[in-house]
Wavefront OBJ file of the C-alpha trace (Angstrom):
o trace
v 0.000 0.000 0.000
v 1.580 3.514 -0.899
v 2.488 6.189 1.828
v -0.612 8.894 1.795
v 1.768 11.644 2.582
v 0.813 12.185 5.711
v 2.813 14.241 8.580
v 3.668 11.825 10.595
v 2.371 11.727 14.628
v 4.371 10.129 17.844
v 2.486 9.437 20.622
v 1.632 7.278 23.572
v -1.007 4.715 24.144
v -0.780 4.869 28.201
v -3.037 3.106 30.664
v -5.746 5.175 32.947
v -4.430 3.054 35.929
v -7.072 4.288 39.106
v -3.705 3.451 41.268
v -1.939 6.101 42.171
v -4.422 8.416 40.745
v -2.298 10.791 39.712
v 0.327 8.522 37.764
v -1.970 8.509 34.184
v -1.362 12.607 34.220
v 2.046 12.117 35.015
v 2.891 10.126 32.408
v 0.618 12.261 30.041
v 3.077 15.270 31.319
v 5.872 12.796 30.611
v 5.233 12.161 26.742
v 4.868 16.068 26.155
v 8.372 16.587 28.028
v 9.617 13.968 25.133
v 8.240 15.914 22.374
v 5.366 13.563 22.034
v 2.954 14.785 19.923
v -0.434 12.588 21.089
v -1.226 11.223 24.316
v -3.952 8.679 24.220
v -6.111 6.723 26.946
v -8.583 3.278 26.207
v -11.862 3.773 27.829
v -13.642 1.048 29.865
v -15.973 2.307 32.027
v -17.356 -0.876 33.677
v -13.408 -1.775 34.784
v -13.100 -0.275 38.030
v -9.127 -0.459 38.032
v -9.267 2.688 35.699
v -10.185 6.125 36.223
v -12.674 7.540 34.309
v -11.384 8.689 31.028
v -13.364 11.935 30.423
v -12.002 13.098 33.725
v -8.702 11.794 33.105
v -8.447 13.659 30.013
v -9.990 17.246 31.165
v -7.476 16.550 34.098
v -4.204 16.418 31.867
v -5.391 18.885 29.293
v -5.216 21.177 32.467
v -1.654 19.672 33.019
v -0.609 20.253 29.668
v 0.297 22.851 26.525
v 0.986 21.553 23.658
v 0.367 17.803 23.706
v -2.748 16.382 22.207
v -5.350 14.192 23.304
v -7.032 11.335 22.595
v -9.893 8.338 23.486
v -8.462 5.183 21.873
v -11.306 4.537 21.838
v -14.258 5.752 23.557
v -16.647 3.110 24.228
v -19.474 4.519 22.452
v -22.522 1.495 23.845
v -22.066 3.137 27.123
v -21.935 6.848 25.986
v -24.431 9.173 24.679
v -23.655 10.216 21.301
v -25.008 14.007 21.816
v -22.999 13.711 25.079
v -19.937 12.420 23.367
v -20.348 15.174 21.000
v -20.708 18.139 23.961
v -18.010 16.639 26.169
v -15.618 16.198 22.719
v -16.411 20.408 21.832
v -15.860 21.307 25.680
v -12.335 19.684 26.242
v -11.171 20.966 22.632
v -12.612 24.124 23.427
v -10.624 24.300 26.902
v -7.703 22.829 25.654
v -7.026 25.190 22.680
v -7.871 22.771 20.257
v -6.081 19.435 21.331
v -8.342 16.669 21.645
v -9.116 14.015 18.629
v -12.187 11.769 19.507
v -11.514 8.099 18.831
v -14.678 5.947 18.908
v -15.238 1.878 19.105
v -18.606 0.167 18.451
v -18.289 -2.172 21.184
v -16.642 -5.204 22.980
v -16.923 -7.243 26.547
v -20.421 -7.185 26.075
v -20.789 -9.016 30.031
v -19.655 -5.866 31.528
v -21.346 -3.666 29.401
v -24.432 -5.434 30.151
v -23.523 -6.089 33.865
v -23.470 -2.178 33.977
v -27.183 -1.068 32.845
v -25.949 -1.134 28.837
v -27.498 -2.611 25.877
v -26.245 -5.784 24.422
v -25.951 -5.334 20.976
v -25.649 -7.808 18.149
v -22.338 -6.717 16.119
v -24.206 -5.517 12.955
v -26.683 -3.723 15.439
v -22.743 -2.462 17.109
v -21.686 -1.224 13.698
v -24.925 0.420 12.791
v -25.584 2.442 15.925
v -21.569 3.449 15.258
v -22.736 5.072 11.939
v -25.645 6.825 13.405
v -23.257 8.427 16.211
v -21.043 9.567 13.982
v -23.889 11.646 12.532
v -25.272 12.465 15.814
v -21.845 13.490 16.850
v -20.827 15.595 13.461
v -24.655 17.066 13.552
v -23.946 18.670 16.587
v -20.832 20.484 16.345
v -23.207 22.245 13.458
v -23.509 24.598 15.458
v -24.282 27.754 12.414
v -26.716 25.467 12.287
v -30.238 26.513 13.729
v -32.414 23.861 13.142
v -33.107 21.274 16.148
v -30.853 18.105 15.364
v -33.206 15.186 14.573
v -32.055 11.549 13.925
v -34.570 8.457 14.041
v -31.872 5.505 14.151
v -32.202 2.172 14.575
v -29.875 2.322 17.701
v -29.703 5.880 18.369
v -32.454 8.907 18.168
v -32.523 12.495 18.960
v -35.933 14.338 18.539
v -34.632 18.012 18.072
v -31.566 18.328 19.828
v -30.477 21.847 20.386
v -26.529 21.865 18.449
v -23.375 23.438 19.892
v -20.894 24.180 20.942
v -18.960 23.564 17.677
v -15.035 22.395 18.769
v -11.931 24.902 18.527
v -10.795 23.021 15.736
v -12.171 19.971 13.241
v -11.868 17.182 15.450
v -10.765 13.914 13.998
v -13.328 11.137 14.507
v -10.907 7.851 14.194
v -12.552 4.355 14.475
v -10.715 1.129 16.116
v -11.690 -1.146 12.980
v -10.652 -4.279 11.612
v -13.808 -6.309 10.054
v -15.199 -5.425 6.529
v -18.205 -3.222 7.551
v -16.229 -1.510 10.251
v -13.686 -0.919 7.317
v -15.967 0.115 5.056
v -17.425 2.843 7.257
v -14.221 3.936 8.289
v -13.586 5.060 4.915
v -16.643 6.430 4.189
v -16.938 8.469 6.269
v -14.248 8.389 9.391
v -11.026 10.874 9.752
v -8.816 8.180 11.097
v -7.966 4.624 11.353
v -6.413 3.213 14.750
v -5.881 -0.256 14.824
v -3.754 -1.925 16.749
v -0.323 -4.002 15.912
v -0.850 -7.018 18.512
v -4.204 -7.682 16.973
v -3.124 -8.358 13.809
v -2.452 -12.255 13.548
v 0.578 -11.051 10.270
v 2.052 -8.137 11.973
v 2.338 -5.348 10.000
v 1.889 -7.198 6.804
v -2.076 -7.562 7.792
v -2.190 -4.062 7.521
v -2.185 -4.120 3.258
v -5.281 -5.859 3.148
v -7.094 -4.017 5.770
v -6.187 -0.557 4.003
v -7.234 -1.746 0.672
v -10.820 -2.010 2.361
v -10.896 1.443 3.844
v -9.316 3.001 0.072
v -12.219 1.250 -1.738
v -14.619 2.373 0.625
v -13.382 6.018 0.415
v -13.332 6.107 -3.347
v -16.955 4.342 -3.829
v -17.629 7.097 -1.224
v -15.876 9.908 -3.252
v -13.578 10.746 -1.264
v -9.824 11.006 -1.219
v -8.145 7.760 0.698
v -5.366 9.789 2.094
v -8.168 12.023 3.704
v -8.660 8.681 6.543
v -4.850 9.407 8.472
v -3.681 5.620 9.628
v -2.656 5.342 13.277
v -0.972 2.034 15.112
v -0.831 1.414 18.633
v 2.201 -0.640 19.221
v 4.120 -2.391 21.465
v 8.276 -3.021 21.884
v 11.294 -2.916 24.100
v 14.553 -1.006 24.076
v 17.422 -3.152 24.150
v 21.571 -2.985 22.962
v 20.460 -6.334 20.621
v 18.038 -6.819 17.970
v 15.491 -9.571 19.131
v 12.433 -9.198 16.798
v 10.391 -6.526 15.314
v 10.742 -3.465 17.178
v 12.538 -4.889 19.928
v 16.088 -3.562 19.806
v 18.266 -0.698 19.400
v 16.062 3.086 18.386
v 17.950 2.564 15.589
v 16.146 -0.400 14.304
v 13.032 0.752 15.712
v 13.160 3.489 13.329
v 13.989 1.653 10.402
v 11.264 -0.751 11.059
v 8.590 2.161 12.103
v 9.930 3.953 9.119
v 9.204 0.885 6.705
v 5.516 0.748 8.267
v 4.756 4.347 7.278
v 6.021 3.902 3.412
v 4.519 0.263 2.802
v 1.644 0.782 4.319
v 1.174 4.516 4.668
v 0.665 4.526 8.614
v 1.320 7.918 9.861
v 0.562 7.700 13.372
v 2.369 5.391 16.180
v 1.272 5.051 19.263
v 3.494 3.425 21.583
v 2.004 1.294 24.449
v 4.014 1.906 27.849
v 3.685 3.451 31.199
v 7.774 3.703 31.130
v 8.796 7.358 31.139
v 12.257 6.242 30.320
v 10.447 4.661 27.057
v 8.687 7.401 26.275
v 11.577 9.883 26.711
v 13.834 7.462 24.000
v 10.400 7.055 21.839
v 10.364 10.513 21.361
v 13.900 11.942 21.491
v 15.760 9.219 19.385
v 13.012 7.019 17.818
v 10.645 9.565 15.853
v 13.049 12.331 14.850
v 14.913 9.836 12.908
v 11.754 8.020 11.677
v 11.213 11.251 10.102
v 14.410 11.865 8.487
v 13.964 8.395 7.015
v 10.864 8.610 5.689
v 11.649 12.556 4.628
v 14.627 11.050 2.688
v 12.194 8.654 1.085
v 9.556 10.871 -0.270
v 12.487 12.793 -1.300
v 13.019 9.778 -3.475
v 16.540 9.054 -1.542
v 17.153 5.374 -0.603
v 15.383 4.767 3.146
v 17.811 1.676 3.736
v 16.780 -1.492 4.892
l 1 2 3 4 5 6 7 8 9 10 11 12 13 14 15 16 17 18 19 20 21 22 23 24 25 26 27 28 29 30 31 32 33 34 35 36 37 38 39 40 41 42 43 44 45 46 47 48 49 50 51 52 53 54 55 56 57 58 59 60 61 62 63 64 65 66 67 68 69 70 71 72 73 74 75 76 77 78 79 80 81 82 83 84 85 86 87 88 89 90 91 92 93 94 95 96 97 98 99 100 101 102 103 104 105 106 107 108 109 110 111 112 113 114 115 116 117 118 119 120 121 122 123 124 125 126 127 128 129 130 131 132 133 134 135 136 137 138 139 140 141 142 143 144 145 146 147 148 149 150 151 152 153 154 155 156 157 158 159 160 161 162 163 164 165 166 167 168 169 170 171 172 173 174 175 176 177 178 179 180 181 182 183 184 185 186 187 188 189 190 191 192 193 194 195 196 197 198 199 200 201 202 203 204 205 206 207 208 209 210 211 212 213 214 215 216 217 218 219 220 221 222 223 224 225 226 227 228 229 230 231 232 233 234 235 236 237 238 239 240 241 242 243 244 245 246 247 248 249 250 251 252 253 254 255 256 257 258 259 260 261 262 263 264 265 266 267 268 269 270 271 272 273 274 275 276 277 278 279 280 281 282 283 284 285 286 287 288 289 290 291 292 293 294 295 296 297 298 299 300 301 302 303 304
């Protein structure tokens, strides 16, 4: 799959640990300190080892100045899409414009269930996605005067007031890998975030998968490269090379750098709650992930 051209994003996939409380927003402070550009948090809200993301977020936005934000990825069965929508605008709004709103149709149906939410069949999941994304986009309309109406087959709102619109256009990016999830993440998502340890082939997975979203897109008329491609990610630092991005920062960048011109990813998100790791992710890793792939595009050899 070509590279889309993208500017490429660094950031951290870190875990909204409840204990200490204050260790998620010190590790949020952490990645920014290491020229991180993205700090992201998973959202379960029926786990009680994790804080609640929404607050977690507003809570290092406050912390923060330049890093962005981001749910990877909200769990959208147990949240209100006009609510989603309000609390996206609000925390962009206070944060300058620095939050991106990732959004999953579902999973661990038990707890959702065990919590007061709906169990939903996963082409029920899928469809009550679409609507929110509609729901969501329809309210940030906020020019807009007319009462937002949407009679779903998951999801309805009978004449929602719209507003506040967000400081900036925030990215809706979908967790995706089956073929209607695919599909509707290139008709009509901003972002793809997948995530490496859930594809069976490694990286090589990812070909297929993006030819899915670029047909969607185009059927859809739009522009593939308009759907940036993220990947959370997982490795270790060490002096010897012992797999796939498990070594040196120099390999890491060759191999993160091969990722982003096969198969146009533009995003990585790196899984730890190390701040040593996220200091040498973002101080050695990505600045020479971006020479590489500069030199590349450039049309100089990239290496290996």
């Amino acid at each position: 799959m070509p590279d889309y051209g993208r500017t490429l994003l660094f950031g951290a996939f870190l875990t909204p640990a409840a204990a200490p409380p204050h260790r998620a927003v010190e590790l949020t402070v952490a990645a920014e300190a290491a020229g991180l550009d993205l700090a992201s948090f998973q959202d379960h809200p029926y786990q009680p080892r994790f804080l609640d993301t929404w607050t977690l977020l507003s809570y290092a936005a406050a912390r923060t100045e330049r890093i962005m934000l981001a749910t990877n990825v909200l769990n959208l069965p147990l949240r209100q899409p006009v609510l989603v929508a309000r609390s996206a605008a609000s925390l962009d709004l206070l944060s300058g414009g620095r939050f991106e709103l990732g959004l999953g149709a579902g999973a661990f149906w038990d707890a959702i269930v065990a919590v007061g939410g709906q169990r939903l069949e996963p082409g029920e999941a899928v469809t009550g996605l679409a609507e929110a994304i509609r729901i969501i986009r329809g309210v940030w309309e906020a020019s807009d005067r007319s009462p937002l109406r949407v009679d779903g087959r998951v999801h309805h709102v009978n004449g929602a007031k719209r507003g506040p619109a967000p400081a900036h256009d925030v990215g809706i990016w979908l967790g995706a890998y089956k073929p209607r999830m695919l599909r509707l993440t290139g008709e009509t998502a901003d972002g793809w975030v997948p995530t490496l340890g859930y594809l069976p082939g490694g990286p090589a997975d990812l070909a297929a998968l993006n030819a899915r979203i670029d047909d969607a897109a185009t059927a859809a008329g739009r522009d593939p490269a308009v759907v940036r491609r993220l990947l959370n990610f997982s490795g270790s630092f060490s002096a010897a090379g012992g797999g796939l991005l498990r070594g040196p920062p120099g390999q890491w960048a060759q191999e993160l750098a091969q990722i982003a011109l096969e198969h146009g990813i533009s995003g990585f998100l790196l899984a730890t709650d190390n701040t040593e790791d996220l200091d040498r992710f973002g101080q050695e890793v990505a600045p020479e992930v971006r020479e590489l792939v500069a030199a590349a595009r450039g049309g100089l050899r990239v290496g290996k």
